[in-house]
PATI-813406 format. One record per residue (C-alpha): residue number from 1; z, x, y. Coordinates in nm, 3 decimals. Layout:
<finu i="NUM" pz="Z" px="X" py="Y"/>
...
This chain:
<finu i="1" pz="-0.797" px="2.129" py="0.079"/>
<finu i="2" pz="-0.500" px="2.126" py="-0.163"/>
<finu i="3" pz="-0.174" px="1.953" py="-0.198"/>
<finu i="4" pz="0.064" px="2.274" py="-0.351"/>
<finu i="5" pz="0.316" px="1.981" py="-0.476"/>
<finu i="6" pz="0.282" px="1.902" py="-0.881"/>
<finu i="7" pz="0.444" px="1.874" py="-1.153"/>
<finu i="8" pz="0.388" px="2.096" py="-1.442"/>
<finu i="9" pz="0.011" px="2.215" py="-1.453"/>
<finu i="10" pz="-0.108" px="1.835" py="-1.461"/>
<finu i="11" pz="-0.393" px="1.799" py="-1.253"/>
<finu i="12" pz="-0.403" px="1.445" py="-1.178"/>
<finu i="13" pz="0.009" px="1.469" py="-1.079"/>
<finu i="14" pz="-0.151" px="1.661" py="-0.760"/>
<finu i="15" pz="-0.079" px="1.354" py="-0.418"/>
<finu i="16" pz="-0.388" px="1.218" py="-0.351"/>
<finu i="17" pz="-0.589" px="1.431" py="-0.156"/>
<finu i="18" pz="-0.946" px="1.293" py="0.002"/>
<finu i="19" pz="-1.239" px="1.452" py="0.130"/>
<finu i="20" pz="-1.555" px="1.315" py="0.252"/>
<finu i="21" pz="-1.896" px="1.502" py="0.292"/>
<finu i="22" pz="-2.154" px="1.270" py="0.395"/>
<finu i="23" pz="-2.551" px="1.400" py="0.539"/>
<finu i="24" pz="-2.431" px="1.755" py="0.490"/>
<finu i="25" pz="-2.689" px="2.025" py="0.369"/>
<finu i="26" pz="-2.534" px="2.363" py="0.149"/>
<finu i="27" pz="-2.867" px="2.594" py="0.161"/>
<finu i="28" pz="-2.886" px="2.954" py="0.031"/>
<finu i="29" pz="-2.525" px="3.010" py="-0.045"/>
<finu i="30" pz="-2.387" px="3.239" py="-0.359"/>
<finu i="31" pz="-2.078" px="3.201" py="-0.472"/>
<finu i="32" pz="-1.861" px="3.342" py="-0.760"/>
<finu i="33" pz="-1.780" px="2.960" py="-0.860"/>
<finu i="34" pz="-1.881" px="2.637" py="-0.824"/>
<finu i="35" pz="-2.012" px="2.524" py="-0.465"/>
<finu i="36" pz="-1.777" px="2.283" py="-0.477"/>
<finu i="37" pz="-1.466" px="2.320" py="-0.681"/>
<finu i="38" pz="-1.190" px="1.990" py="-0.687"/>
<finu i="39" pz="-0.878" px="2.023" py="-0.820"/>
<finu i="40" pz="-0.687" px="1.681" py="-0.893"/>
<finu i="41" pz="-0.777" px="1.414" py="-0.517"/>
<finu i="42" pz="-1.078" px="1.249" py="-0.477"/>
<finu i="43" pz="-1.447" px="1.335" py="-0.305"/>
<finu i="44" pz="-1.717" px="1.135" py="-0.161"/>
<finu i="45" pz="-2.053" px="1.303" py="-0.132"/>
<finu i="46" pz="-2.296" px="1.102" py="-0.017"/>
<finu i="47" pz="-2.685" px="1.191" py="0.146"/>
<finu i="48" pz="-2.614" px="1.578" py="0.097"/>
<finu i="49" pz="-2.847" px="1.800" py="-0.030"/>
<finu i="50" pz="-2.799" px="2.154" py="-0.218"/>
<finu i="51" pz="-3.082" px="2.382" py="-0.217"/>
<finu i="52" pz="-3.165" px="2.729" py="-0.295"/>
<finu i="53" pz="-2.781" px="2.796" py="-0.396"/>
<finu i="54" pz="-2.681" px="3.088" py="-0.631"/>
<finu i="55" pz="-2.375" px="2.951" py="-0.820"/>
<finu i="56" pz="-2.190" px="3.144" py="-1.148"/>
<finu i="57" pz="-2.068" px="2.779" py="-1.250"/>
<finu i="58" pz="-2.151" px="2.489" py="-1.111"/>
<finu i="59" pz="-2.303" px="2.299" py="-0.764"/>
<finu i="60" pz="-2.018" px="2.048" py="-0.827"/>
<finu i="61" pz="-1.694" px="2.068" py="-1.022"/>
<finu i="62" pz="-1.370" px="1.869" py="-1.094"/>
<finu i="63" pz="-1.043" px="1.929" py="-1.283"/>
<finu i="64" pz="-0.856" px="1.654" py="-1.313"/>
<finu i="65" pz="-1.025" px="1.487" py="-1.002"/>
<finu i="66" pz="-1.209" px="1.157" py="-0.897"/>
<finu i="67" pz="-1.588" px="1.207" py="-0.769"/>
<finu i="68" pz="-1.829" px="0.966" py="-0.568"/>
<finu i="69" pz="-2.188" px="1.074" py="-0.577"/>
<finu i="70" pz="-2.455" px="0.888" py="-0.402"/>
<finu i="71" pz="-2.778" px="0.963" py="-0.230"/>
<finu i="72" pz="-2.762" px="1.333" py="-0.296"/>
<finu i="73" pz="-3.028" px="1.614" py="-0.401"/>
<finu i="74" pz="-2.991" px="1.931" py="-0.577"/>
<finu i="75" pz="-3.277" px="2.142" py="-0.622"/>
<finu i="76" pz="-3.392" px="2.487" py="-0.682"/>
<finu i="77" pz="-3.079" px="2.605" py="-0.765"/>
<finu i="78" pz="-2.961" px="2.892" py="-1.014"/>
<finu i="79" pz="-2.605" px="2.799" py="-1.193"/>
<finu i="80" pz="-2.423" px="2.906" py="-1.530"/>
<finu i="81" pz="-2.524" px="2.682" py="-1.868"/>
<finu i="82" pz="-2.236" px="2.700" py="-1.968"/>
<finu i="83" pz="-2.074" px="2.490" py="-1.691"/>
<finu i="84" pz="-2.355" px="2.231" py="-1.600"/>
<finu i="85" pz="-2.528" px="2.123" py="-1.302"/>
<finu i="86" pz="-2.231" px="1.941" py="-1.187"/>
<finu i="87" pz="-1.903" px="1.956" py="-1.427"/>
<finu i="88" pz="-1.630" px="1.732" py="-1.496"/>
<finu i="89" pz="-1.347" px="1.817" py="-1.722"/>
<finu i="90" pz="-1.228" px="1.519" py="-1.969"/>
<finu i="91" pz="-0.898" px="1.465" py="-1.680"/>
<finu i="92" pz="-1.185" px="1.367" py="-1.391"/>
<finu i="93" pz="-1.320" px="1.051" py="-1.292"/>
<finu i="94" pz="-1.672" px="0.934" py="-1.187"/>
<finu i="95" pz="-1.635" px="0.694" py="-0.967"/>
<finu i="96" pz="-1.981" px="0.641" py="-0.867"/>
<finu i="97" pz="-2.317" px="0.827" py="-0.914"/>
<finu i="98" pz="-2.585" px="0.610" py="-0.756"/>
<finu i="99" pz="-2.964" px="0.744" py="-0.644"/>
<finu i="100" pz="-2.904" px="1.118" py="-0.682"/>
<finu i="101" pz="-3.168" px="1.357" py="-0.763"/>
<finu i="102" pz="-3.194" px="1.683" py="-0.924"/>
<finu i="103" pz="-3.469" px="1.912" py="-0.965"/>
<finu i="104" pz="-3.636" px="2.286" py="-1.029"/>
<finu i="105" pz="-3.258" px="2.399" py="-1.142"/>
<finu i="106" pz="-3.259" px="2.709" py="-1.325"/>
<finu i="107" pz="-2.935" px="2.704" py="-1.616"/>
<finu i="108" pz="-2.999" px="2.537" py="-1.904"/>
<finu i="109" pz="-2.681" px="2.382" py="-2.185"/>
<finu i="110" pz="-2.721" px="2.443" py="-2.521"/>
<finu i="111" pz="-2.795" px="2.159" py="-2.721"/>
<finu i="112" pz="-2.510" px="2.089" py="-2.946"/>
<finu i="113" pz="-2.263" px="2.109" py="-2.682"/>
<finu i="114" pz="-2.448" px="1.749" py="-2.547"/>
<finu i="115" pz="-2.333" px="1.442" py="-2.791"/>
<finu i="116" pz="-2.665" px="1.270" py="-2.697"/>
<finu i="117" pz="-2.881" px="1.621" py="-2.782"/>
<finu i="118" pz="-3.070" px="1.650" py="-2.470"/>
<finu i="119" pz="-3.035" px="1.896" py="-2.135"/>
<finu i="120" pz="-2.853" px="1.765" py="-1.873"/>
<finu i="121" pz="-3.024" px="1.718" py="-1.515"/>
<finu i="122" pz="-2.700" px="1.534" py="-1.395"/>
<finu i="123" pz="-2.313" px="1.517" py="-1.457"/>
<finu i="124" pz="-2.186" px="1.715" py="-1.778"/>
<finu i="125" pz="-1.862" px="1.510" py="-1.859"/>
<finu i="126" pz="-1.628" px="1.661" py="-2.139"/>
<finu i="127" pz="-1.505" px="1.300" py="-2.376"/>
<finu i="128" pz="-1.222" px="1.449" py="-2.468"/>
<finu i="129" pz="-1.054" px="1.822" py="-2.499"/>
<finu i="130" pz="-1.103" px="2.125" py="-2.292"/>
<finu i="131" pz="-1.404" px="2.257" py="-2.407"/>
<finu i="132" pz="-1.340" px="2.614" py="-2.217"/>
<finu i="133" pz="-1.010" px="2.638" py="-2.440"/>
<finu i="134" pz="-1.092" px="2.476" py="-2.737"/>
<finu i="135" pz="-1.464" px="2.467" py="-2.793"/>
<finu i="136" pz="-1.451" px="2.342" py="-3.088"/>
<finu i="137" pz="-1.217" px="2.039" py="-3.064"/>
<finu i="138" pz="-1.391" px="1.909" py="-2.765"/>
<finu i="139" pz="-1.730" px="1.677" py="-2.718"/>
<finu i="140" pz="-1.931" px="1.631" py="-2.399"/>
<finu i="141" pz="-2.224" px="1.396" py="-2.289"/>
<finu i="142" pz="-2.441" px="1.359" py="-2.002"/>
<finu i="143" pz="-2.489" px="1.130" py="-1.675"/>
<finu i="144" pz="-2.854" px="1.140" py="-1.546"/>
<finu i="145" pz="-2.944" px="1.103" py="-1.241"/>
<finu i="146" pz="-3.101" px="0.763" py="-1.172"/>
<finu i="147" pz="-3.353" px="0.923" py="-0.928"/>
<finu i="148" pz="-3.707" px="1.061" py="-0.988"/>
<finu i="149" pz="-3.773" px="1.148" py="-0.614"/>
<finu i="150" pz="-3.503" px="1.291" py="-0.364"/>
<finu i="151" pz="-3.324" px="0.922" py="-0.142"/>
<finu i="152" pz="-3.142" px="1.164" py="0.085"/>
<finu i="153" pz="-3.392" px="1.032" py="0.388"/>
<finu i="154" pz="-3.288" px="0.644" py="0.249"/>
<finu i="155" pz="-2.923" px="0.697" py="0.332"/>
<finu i="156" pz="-2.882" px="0.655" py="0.729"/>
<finu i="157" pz="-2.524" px="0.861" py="0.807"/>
<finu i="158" pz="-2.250" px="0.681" py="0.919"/>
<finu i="159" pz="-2.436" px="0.375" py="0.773"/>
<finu i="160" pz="-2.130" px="0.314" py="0.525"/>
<finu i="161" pz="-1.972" px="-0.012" py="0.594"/>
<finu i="162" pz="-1.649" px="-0.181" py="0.441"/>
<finu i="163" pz="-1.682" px="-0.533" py="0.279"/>
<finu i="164" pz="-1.404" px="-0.517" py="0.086"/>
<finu i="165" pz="-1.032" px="-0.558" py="0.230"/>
<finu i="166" pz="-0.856" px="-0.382" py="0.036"/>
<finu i="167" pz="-1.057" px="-0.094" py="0.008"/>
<finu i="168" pz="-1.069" px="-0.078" py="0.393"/>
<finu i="169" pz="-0.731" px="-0.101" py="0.402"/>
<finu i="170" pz="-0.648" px="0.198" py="0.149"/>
<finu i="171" pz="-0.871" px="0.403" py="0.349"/>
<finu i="172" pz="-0.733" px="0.364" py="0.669"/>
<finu i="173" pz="-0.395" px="0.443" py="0.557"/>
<finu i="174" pz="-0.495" px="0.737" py="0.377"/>
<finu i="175" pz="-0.648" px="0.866" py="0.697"/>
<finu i="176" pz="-0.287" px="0.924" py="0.848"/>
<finu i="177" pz="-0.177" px="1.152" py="0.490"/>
<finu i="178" pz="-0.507" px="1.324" py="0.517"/>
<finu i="179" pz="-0.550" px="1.411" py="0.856"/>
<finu i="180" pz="-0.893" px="1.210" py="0.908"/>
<finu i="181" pz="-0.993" px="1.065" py="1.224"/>
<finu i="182" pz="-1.299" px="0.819" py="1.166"/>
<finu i="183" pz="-1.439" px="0.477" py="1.301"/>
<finu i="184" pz="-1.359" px="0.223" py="1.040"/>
<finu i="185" pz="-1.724" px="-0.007" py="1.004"/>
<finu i="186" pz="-1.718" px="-0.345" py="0.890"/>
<finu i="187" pz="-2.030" px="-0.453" py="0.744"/>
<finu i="188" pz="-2.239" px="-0.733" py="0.939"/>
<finu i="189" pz="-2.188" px="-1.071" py="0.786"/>
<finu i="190" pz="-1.849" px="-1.004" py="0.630"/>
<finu i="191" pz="-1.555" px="-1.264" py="0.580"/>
<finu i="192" pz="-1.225" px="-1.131" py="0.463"/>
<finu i="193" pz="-1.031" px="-1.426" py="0.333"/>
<finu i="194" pz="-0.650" px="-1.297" py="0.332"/>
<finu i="195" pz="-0.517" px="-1.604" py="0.211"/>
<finu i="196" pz="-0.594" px="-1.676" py="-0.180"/>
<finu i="197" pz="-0.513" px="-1.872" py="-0.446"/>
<finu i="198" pz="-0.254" px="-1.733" py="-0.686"/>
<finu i="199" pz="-0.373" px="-1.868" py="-1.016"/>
<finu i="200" pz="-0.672" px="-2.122" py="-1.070"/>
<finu i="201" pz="-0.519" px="-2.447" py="-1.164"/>
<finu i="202" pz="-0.262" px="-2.332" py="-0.915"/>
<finu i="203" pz="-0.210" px="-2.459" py="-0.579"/>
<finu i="204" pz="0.053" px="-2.121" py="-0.471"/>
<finu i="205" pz="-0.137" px="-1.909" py="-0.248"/>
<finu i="206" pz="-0.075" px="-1.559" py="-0.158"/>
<finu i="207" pz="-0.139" px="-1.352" py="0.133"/>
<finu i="208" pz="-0.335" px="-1.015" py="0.103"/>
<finu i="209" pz="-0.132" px="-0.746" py="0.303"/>
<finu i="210" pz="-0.185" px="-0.671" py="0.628"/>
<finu i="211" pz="-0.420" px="-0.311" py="0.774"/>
<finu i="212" pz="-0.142" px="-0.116" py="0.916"/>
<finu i="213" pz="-0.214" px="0.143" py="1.166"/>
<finu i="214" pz="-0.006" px="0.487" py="1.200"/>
<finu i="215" pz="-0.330" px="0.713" py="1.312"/>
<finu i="216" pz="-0.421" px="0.819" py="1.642"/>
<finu i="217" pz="-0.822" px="0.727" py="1.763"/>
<finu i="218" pz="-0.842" px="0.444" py="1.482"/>
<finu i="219" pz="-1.113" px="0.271" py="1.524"/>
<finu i="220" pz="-1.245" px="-0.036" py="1.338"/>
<finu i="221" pz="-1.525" px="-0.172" py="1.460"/>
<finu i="222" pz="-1.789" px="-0.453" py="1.324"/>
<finu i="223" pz="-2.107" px="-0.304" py="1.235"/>
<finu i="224" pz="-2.279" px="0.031" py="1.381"/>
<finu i="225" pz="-2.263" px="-0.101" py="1.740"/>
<finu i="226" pz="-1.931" px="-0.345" py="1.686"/>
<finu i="227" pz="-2.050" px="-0.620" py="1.854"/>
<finu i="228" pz="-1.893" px="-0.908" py="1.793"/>
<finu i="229" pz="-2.271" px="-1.055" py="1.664"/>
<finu i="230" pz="-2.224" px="-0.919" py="1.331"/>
<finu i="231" pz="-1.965" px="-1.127" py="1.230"/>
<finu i="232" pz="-1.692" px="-0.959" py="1.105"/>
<finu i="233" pz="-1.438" px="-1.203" py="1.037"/>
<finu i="234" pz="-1.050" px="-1.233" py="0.932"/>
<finu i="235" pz="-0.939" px="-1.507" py="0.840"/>
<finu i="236" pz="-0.630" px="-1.625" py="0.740"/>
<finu i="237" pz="-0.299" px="-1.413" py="0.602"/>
<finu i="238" pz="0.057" px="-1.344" py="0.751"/>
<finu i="239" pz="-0.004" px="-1.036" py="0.917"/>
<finu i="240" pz="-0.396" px="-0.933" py="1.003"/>
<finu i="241" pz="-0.340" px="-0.624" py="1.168"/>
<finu i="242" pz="-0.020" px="-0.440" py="1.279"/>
<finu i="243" pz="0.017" px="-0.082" py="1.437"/>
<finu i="244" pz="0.302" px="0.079" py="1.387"/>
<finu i="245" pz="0.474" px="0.399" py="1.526"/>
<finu i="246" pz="0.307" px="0.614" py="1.786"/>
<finu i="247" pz="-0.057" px="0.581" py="1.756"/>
<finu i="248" pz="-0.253" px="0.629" py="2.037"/>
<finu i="249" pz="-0.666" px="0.570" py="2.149"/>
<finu i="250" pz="-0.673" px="0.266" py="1.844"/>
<finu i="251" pz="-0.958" px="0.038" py="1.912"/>
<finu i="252" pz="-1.043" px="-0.280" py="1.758"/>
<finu i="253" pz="-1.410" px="-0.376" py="1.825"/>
<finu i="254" pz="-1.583" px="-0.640" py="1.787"/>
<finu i="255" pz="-1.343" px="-0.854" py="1.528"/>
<finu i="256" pz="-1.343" px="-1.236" py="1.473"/>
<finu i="257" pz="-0.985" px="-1.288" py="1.352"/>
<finu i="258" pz="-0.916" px="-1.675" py="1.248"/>
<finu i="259" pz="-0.605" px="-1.924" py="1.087"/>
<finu i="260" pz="-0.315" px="-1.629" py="1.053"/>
<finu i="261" pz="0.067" px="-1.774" py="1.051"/>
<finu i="262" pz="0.233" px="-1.480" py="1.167"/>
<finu i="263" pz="0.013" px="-1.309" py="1.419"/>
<finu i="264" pz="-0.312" px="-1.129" py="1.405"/>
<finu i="265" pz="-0.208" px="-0.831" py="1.583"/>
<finu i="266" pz="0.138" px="-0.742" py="1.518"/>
<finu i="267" pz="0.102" px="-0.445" py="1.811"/>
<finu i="268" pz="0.445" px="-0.298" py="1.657"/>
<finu i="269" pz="0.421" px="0.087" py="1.855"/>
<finu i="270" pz="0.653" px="0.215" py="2.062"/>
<finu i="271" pz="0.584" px="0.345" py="2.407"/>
<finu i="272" pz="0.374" px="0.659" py="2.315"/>
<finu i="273" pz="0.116" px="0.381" py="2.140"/>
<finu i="274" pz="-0.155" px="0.234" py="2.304"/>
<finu i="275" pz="-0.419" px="0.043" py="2.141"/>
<finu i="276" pz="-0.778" px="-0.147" py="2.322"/>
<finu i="277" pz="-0.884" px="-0.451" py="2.187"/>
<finu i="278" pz="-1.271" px="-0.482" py="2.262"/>
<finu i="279" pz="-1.515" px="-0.816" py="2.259"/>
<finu i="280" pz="-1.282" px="-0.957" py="1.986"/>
<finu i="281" pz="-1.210" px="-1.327" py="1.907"/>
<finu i="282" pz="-0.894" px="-1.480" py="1.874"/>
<finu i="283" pz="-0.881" px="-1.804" py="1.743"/>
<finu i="284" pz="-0.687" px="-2.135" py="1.562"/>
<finu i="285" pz="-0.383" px="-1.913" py="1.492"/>
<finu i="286" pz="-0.086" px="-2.088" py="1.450"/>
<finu i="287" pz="0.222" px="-1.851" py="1.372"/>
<finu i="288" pz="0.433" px="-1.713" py="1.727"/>
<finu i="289" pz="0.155" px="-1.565" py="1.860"/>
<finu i="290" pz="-0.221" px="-1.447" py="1.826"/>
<finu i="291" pz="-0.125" px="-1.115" py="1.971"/>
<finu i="292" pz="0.237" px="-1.012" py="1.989"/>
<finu i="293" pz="0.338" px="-0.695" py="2.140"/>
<finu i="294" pz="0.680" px="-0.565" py="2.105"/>
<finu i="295" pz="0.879" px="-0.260" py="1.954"/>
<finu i="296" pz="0.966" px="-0.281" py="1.630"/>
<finu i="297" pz="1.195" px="0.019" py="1.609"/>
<finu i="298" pz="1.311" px="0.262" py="1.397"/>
<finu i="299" pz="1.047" px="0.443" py="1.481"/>
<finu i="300" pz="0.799" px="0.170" py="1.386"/>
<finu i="301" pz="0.827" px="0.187" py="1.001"/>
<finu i="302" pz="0.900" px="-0.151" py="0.958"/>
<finu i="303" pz="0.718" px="-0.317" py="0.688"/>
<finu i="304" pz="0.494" px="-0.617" py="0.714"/>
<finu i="305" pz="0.715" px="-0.842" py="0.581"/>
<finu i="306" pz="1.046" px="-0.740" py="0.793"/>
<finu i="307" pz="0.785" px="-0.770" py="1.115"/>
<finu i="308" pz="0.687" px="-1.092" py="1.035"/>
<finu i="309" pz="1.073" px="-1.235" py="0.957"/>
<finu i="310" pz="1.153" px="-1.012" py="1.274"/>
<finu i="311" pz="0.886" px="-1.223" py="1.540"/>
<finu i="312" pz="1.085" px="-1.519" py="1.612"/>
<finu i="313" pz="1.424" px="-1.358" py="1.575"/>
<finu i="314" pz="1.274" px="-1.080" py="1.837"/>
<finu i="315" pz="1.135" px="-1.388" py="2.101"/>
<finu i="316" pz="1.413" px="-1.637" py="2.037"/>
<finu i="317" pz="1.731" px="-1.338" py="2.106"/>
<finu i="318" pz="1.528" px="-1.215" py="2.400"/>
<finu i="319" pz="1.517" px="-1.533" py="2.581"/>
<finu i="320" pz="1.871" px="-1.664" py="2.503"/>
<finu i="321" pz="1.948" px="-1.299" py="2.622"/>
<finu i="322" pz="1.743" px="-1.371" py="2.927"/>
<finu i="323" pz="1.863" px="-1.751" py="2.981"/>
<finu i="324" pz="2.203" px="-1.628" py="2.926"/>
<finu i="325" pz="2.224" px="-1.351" py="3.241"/>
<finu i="326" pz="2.272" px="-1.459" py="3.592"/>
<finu i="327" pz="1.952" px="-1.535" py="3.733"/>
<finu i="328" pz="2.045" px="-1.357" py="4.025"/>
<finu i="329" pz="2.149" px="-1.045" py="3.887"/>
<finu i="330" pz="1.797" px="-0.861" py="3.858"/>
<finu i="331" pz="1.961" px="-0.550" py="3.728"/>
<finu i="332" pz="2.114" px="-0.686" py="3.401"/>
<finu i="333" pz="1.766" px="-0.866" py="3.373"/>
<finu i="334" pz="1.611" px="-0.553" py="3.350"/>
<finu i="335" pz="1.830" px="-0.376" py="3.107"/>
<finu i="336" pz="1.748" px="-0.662" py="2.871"/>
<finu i="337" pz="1.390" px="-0.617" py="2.897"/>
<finu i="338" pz="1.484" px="-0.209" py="2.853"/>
<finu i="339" pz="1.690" px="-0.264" py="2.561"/>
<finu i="340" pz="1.409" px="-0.488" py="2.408"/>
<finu i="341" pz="1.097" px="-0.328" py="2.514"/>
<finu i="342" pz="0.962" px="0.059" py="2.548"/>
<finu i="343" pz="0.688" px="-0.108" py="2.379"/>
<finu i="344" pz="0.355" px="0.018" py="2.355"/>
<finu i="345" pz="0.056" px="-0.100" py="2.562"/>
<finu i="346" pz="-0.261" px="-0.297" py="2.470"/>
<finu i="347" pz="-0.579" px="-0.344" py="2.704"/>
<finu i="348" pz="-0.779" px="-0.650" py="2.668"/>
<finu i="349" pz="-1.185" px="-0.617" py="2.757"/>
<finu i="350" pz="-1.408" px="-0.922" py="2.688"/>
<finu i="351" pz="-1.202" px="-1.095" py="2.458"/>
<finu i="352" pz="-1.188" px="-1.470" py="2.357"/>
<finu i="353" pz="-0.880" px="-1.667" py="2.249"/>
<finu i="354" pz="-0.934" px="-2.005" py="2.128"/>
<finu i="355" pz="-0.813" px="-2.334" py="1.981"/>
<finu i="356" pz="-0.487" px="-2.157" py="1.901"/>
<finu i="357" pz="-0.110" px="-2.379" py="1.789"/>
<finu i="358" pz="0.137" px="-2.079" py="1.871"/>
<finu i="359" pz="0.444" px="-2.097" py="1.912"/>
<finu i="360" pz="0.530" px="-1.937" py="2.189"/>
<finu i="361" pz="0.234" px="-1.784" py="2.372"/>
<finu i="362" pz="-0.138" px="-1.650" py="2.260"/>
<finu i="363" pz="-0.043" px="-1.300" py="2.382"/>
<finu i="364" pz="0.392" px="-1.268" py="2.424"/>
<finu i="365" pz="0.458" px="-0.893" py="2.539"/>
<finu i="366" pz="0.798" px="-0.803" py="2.502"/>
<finu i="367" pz="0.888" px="-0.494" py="2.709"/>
<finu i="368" pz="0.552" px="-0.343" py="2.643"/>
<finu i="369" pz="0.226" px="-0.384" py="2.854"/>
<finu i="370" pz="-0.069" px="-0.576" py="2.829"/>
<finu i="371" pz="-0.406" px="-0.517" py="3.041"/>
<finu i="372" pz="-0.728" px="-0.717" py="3.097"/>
């Protein structure tokens, strides 16, 4: 997977790009570079093991990129010494390397090349330099694996769980520029407070941004079965959720959302979109509406903060507009719901809405169409 746009021959000036390998095995393979070769993005490996491979430099390698490691085993494996059991080049990034194991490798490193003098059963990280260019203006050192036996059977796939907002939130809308179609998991027992205090000492609060949806089949669900017994609550915040332009097949699962002042689905989509909410909670909200669905036009790129200015300006115009035609006169009554709707639809299945100020209504649906 590559991005071709750069600038210059700056790795790290490559767009993001994202990959994922998770409970994969790479068995008896021999390749005339590295098993896995990154250029610029960022990888997450995690509960994959590599065994038996024939590699001419190294299992893993980066230029320039960002690399999560976790869980992982690499054994009995031949590679070049001169490259390392997995490589990074002083541009790359190690994000994480957590219970990885490595053993039986064949490929040594020569000594002096290592800053702390000793061979390298883990991630050979150039300080600073290119050593492959200039060998001798360059230093490297060594990550070891934390491991002395092989986790891979400790890490359960599909077991990793979001408890952290923002992180959730960069994920899912990286999904749409990478092409990934996942289910989103909340970890059991999570709160996401979206409303914080600016400073201590301070009594300003700000509002984390709302999870906006562009991707078809999004799914965010609490826990591995998204039952709403796990707990996974929102609370607070302007915006808690908005989907925007034409996704279709989004499910929310499971979700407690609490105490936002705008709504806590802003279901934005135009008439291609369709969303399900699923055993979800919905209560003490106190903006327009727990649940507004509308269009929000232009092709649904608004941004969170022109959607939530746009709510009351959206219900108020519509009913004057409504109020304003002849009662009797069913056709221009229509064209205003037309002109204000091809809005996208929403099904409702076990759902709970609660102790809520709104407004205007719990659920308003402006031109689009609601289900339960």
């Amino acid at each position: 997977s590559f991005n071709s746009r750069s600038i210059g021959d700056f790795p790290m000036e490559l767009d993001r790009v994202e990959a994922i390998i998770e409970g994969c095995t790479f068995l008896g393979n021999v390749v005339s570079d590295s098993l896995i070769s990154m250029t610029g993005g960022f990888i997450r490996i995690a509960g994959t093991a590599f065994h038996d491979n024939i590699v001419q430099a190294s299992i893993i390698s980066s230029v320039g990129g960002n690399l999560s490691l976790s869980h992982s085993c690499i054994e009995n494996n031949i590679y070049d010494s001169d490259h390392g059991l997995i490589f990074m080049d002083w541009l790359s990034m190690l994000d994480k390397s957590d219970l990885n194991f490595a053993g039986n490798n064949s490929g040594s490193i020569i000594k002096e090349h290592i800053t702390d003098a000793t061979m390298c059963e883990g991630i050979l990280m150039e300080t600073s330099g290119n050593c492959e260019e200039q060998f001798h203006d360059c230093s490297r050192t060594c990550v070891e694996f934390d491991s002395f036996v092989c986790m891979r059977d400790a890490y359960v796939i599909s077991e990793y769980c979001y408890s952290d907002w923002m992180e959730l939130r960069h994920d899912i809308e990286s999904a749409l520029e990478q092409d990934i179609v996942d289910a989103f998991v909340i970890c059991p027992n999570t709160i996401f407070n979206l409303t914080l205090a600016a400073e201590k000492m301070v009594s300003t609060e700000y509002n984390l941004p709302a999870i906006t949806i562009k991707k078809s089949n999004t799914v965010i669900q609490c826990g591995k079965d998204g039952s709403r017994e796990n707990k996974c609550i929102i609370v607070g915040g302007t915006n808690q959720i908005v989907i925007n332009s034409s996704p279709s097949g989004v499910k929310l699962v499971g979700l407690t959302m609490l105490h936002s002042t705008n709504s806590a689905v802003n279901a934005a989509g135009d008439y291609n979109a369709s969303a399900t909410i699923y055993d979800c909670e919905f209560s003490s909200h106190f903006g327009p509406a727990a649940v507004l669905i509308h269009n929000s036009g232009s092709g649904g790129n608004y941004t969170e903060g022109e959607l939530s200015e746009s709510i009351p300006v959206i219900l108020s115009s519509f009913r004057e507009d409504m109020h304003n035609r002849n009662k009797d006169d069913e056709i221009q009554r229509r064209s205003v719901v037309q002109q204000m709707g091809n809005s996208m639809s929403v099904d409702f299945e076990y759902c709970t809405f609660s102790d809520n100020r709104v407004m205007y209504a719990a659920v308003v649906v402006v031109g689009g169409r609601a289900r339960s």
